[in-house]
C-alpha positions in Angstrom: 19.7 7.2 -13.0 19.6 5.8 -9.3 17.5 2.5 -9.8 14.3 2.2 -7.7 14.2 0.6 -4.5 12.1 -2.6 -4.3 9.8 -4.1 -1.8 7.2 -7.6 -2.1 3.7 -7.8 -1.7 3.0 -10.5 0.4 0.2 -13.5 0.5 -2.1 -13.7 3.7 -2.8 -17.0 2.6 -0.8 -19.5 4.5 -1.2 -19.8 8.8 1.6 -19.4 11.2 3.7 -20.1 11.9 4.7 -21.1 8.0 3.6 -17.7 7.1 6.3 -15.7 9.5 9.1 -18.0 8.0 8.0 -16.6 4.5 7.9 -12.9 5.9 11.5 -13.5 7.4 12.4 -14.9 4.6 11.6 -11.1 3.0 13.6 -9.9 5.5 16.6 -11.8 4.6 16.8 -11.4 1.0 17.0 -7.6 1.8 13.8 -6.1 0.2 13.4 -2.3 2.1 9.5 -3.0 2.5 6.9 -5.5 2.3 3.2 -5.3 2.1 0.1 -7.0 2.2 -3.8 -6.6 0.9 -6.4 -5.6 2.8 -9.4 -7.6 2.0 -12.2 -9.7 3.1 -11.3 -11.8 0.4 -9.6 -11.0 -3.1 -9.9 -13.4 -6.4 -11.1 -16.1 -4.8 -8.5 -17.0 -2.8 -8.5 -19.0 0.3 -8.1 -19.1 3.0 -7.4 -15.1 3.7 -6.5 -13.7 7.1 -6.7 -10.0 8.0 -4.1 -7.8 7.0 -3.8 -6.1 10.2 -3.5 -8.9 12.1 -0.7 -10.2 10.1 1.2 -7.0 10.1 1.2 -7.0 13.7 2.5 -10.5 13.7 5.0 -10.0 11.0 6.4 -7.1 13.2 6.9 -9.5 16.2 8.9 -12.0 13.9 10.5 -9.0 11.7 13.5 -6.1 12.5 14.4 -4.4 9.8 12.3 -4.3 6.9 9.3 -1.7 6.8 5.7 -3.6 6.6 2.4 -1.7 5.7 -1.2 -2.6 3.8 -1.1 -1.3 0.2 -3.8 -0.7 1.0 -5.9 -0.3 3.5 -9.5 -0.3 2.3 -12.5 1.8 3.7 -15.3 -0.6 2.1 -15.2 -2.3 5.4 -12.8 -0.4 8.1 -13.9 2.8 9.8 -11.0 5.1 10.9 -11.2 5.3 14.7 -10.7 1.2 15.2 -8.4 1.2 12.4 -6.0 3.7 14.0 -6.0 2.0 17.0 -4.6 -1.0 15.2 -2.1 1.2 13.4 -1.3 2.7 16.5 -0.2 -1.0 18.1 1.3 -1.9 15.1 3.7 1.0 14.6 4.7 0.3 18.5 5.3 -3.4 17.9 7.2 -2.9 15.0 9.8 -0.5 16.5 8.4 2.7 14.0 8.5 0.6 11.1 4.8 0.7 9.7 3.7 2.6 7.0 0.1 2.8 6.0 -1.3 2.3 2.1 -4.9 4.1 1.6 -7.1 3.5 -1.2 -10.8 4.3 -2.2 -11.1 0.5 -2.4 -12.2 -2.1 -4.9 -16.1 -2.0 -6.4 -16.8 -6.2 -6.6 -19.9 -6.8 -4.9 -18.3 -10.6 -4.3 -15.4 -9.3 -2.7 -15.1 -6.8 0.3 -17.3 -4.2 -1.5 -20.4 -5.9 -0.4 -19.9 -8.1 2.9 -21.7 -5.4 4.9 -24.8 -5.7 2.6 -26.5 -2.3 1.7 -26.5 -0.7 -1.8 -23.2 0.1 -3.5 -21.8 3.6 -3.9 -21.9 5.4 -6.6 -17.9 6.8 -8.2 -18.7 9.9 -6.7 -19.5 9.2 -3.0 -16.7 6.3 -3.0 -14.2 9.4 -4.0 -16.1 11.6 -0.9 -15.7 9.0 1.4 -12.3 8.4 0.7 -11.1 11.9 1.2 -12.9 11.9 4.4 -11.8 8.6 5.7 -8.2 9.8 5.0 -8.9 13.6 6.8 -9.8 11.9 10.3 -6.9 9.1 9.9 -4.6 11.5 10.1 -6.4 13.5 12.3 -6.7 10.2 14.8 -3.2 9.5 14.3 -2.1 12.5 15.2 -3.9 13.0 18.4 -4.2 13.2 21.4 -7.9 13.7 21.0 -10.0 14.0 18.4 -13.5 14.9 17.7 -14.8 15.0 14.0 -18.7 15.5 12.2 -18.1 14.4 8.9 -20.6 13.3 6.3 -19.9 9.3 6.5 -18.0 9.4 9.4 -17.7 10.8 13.0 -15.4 10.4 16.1 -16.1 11.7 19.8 -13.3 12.6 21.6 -10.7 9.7 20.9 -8.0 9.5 23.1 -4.6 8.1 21.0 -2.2 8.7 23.8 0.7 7.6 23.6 0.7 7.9 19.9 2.6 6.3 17.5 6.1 6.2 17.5 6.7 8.1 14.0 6.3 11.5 14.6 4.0 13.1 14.1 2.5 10.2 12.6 2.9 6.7 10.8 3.7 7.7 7.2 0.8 7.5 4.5 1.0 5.9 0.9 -2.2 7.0 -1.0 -3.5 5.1 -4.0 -4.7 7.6 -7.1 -5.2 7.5 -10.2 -7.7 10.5 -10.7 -8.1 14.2 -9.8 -9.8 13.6 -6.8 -7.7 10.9 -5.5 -4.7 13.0 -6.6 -5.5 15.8 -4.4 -5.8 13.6 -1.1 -2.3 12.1 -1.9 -1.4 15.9 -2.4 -2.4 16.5 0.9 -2.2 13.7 3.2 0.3 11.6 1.6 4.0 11.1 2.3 4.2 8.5 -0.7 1.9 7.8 -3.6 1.2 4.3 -5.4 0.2 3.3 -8.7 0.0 0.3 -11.4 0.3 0.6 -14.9 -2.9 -0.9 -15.5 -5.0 1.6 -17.5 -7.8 0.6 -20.4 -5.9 1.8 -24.0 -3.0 2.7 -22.6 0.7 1.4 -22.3 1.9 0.5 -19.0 4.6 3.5 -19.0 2.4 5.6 -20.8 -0.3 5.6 -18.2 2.6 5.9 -15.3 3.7 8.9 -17.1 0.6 10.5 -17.4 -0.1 10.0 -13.4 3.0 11.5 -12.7 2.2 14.4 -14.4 -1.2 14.7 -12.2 0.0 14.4 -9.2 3.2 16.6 -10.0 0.3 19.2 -10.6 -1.5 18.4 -7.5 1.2 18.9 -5.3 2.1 22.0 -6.8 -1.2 23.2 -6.5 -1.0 22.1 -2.8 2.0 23.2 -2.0 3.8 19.9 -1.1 6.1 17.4 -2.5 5.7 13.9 -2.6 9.1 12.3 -3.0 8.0 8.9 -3.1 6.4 7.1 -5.7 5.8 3.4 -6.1 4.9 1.5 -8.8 3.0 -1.5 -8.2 3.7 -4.2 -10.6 2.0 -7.5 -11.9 -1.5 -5.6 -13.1 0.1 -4.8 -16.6 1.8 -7.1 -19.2 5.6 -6.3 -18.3 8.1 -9.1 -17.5 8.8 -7.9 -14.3 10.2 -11.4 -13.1 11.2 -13.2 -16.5 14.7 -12.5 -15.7 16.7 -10.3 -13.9 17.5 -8.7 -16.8 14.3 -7.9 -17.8 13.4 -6.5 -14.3 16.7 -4.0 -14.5 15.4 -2.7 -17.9 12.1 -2.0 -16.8 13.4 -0.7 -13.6 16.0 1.6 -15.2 12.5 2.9 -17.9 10.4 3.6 -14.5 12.8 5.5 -13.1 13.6 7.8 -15.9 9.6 8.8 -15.3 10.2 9.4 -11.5 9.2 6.1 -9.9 11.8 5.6 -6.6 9.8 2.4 -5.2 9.0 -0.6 -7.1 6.6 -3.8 -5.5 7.0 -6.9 -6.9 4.8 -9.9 -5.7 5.9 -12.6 -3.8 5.8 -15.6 -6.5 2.5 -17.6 -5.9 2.2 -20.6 -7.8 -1.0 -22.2 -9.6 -1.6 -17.8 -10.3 -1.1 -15.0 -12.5 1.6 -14.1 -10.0 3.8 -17.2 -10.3 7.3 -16.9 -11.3 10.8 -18.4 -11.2 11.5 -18.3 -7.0 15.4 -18.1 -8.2 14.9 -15.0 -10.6 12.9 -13.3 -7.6 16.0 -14.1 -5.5 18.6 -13.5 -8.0 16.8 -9.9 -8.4 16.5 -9.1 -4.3 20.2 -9.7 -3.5 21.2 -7.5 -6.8 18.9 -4.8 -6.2 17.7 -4.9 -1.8 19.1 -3.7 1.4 20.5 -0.3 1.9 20.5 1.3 -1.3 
């Protein structure tokens, strides 16, 4: 069994230029992609700069490894600005964006509430995030679109010249239920999970997901080759040694996982860890693989 390929999530905490070195620094150790939040704010944290913004920087300071949002949340983007932005991105990184999509989070302190109004209910958060997904591909796809949706419209957006993937940036959908299955079905090119789930084991709840969206893409009549496990949400020892991370690796792949995130070790959090371990387990298991 091929192990997964591994990419970092990566803080927008820290300014530039100290916050290129780090993504550089991703670069160099050989992880294939590397990602970032999109949030007002997340946890408290601060200070926390726009993920867009920092992709498009990380692209000018970057060559080689793929950057994206995992993911990009609708709480507080509409799609027409936001594939602009995508747009820029994918040309100033040379094709190397992909784009993470997600129904978004439900705290009222975090990005869920900065635009004031009442909250949405499970059910409309799952409407709008079929339909913010249907006219982000539309957009992206071009050259002009014009779309009447129920939360969302578009008049006659020009997106010339594109991006520079064809025939558009790739899309990594976040899902856990049916709903949210059947938009990764559709739409996505890669699909994203943690093994967080209420009374269930980590790889129990993986497996479970695979098995949804195995049955969603059948009943949509695609494939969805890749599948990423996001890691640090459930109590695994991803980064107690590298050991550890090549058993749990070698588990997650027997289920069907081919992409594995790991966080970027942030001291003083959940998400610290032994810097050398996270090395040790880059140059074993990055680059071309």
């Amino acid at each position: 069994m091929t192990t997964p390929r591994i990419g970092t999530v990566m803080w927008p905490t820290r300014s530039w230029p100290e916050a290129g070195e780090l993504w550089r620094r991703a670069e160099d150790l050989g992880f294939r992609h590397a990602w970032v939040y999109d949030h007002i704010a997340w946890r408290g944290a601060t200070p926390w700069y726009d993920a867009y913004t920092t992709l498009a920087a990380a692209a000018a300071v970057t060559s080689r490894v793929r950057i994206g949002t995992l993911v990009t949340s609708p709480n507080f983007r509409h799609p027409v600005p936001t594939a602009h932005a995508v747009k820029t991105i994918d040309h100033v990184s040379g094709g190397r964006l992909t784009v993470g999509v997600g129904a978004g989070g439900t705290r009222r302190t975090s990005d869920a509430g900065v635009l004031g109004g009442a909250g949405w209910t499970p059910g409309e958060r799952a409407s709008r995030f079929a339909e913010w997904v249907e006219l982000l591909d539309l957009l992206l796809r071009g050259p002009s679109t014009t779309f009447e949706g129920t939360y969302y419209s578009a008049r006659e957006v020009v997106q010339e010249p594109g991006c520079v993937q064809r025939p558009r940036v790739p899309f990594v959908i976040a899902a856990n239920g049916p709903r949210g299955m059947r938009v990764a079905a559709r739409h996505g090119d890669a699909w994203v999970t943690s093994g967080a789930a209420e009374g269930m084991a980590p790889q129990d709840a993986v497996r479970s997901r695979l098995a949804a969206l195995d049955a969603a893409c059948e009943a949509a009549g695609r494939e969805i080759a890749d599948r990423i496990l996001l890691t640090g949400f459930a109590d695994e020892p991803w980064l107690a040694s590298p050991g550890s991370f090549a058993d749990l690796a070698g588990r997650y792949a027997e289920l069907g996982i081919t992409e594995i995130a790991l966080h970027w070790p942030r001291p003083g959090t959940p998400f610290d860890a032994d810097m050398a371990v996270f090395e040790a387990i880059a140059a074993e298991y990055g680059g071309d693989r």
